[in-house]
C-alpha positions in Angstrom: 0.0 0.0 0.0 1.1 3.7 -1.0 1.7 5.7 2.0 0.0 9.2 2.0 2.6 11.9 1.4 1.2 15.1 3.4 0.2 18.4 1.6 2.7 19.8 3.7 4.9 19.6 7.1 3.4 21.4 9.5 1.7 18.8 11.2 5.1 16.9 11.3 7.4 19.9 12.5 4.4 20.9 15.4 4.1 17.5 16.5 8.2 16.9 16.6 8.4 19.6 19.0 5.4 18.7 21.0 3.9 22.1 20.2 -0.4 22.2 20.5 -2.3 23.8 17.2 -3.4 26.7 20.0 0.4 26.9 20.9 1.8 27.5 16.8 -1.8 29.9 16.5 -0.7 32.1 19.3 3.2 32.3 18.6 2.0 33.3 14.9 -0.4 35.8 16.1 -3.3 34.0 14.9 -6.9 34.0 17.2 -8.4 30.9 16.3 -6.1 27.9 16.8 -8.7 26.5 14.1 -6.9 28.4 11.3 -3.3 26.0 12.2 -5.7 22.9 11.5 -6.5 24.1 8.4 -3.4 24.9 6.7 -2.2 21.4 8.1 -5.1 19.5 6.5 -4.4 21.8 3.0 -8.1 23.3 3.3 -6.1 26.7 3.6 -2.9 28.0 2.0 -1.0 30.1 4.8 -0.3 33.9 4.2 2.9 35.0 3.8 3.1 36.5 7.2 2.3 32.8 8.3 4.3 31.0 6.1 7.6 32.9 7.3 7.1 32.7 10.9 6.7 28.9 10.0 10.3 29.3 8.5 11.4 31.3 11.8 9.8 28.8 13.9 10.9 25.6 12.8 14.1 26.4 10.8 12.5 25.1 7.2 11.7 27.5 4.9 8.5 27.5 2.5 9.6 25.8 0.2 10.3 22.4 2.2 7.1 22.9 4.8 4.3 23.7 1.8 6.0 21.3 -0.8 2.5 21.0 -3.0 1.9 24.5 -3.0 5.6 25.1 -4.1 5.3 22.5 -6.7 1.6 24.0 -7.9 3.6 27.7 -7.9 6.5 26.8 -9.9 4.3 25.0 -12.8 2.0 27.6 -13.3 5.0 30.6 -13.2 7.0 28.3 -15.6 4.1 27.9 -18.3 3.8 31.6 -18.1 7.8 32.4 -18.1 8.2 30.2 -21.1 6.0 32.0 -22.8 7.3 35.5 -21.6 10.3 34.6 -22.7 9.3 33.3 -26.8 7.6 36.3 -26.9 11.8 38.1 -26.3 13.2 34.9 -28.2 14.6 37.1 -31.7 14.6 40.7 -29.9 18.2 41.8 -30.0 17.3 44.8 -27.7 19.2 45.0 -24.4 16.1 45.3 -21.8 14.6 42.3 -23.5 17.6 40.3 -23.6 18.0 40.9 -20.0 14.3 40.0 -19.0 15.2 36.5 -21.2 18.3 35.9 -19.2 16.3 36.0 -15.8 13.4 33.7 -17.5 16.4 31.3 -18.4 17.8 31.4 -15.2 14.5 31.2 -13.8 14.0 28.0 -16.4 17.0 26.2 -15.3 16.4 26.2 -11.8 12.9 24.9 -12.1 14.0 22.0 -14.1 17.1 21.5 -12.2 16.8 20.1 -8.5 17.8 21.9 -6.0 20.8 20.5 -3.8 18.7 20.7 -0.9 16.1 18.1 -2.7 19.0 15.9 -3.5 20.0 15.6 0.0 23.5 17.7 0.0 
């Protein structure tokens, strides 16, 4: 059987430190200890705010504790990035071959896995 892969980590990360939903709420600044339950069941994507004092908390950034929003992000900004960048694809004109160099860039790193997903 396939085990479930979670959404995201917050559950994992609050429950290794033997933190309460009410306890995370609070040190966020959040009123309804509710609101933790949600993001950790994925019925609620965090703010920003929430999603850094997450990073600040637990020493993982974003990008590790919401790994299915992450992965959602980054397809939907690279459909759109490589089509940004054919739209520049034969300019010769400096600003444009600027913006294509940060949509390659961009590109590569998307496509490319990160040494921190490969376990280095």
């Amino acid at each position: 059987m396939k085990e479930k892969v979670p959404l995201n980590y917050v559950r994992t990360q609050r429950r290794r430190w033997a933190l309460t939903q009410k306890e995370v709420a609070g040190l966020l600044g959040i009123e309804d200890h509710a609101c933790i339950s949600r993001i950790e069941q994925g019925e609620r994507i965090p703010s920003l705010e929430s999603a850094l004092a997450l990073e600040v908390l637990f020493g993982e950034p974003p990008k590790l504790l919401f790994p299915h929003i992450y992965a959602e992000t980054e397809e939907a900004l690279m459909v759109r990035a490589a089509a940004l960048h054919e739209s520049f694809i034969h300019s010769i004109k400096p600003r444009e071959k600027r913006k294509r160099e940060l949509l390659e860039l961009a590109l590569q790193r998307a496509i490319a896995p990160s040494d921190s997903a490969k376990g280095v």
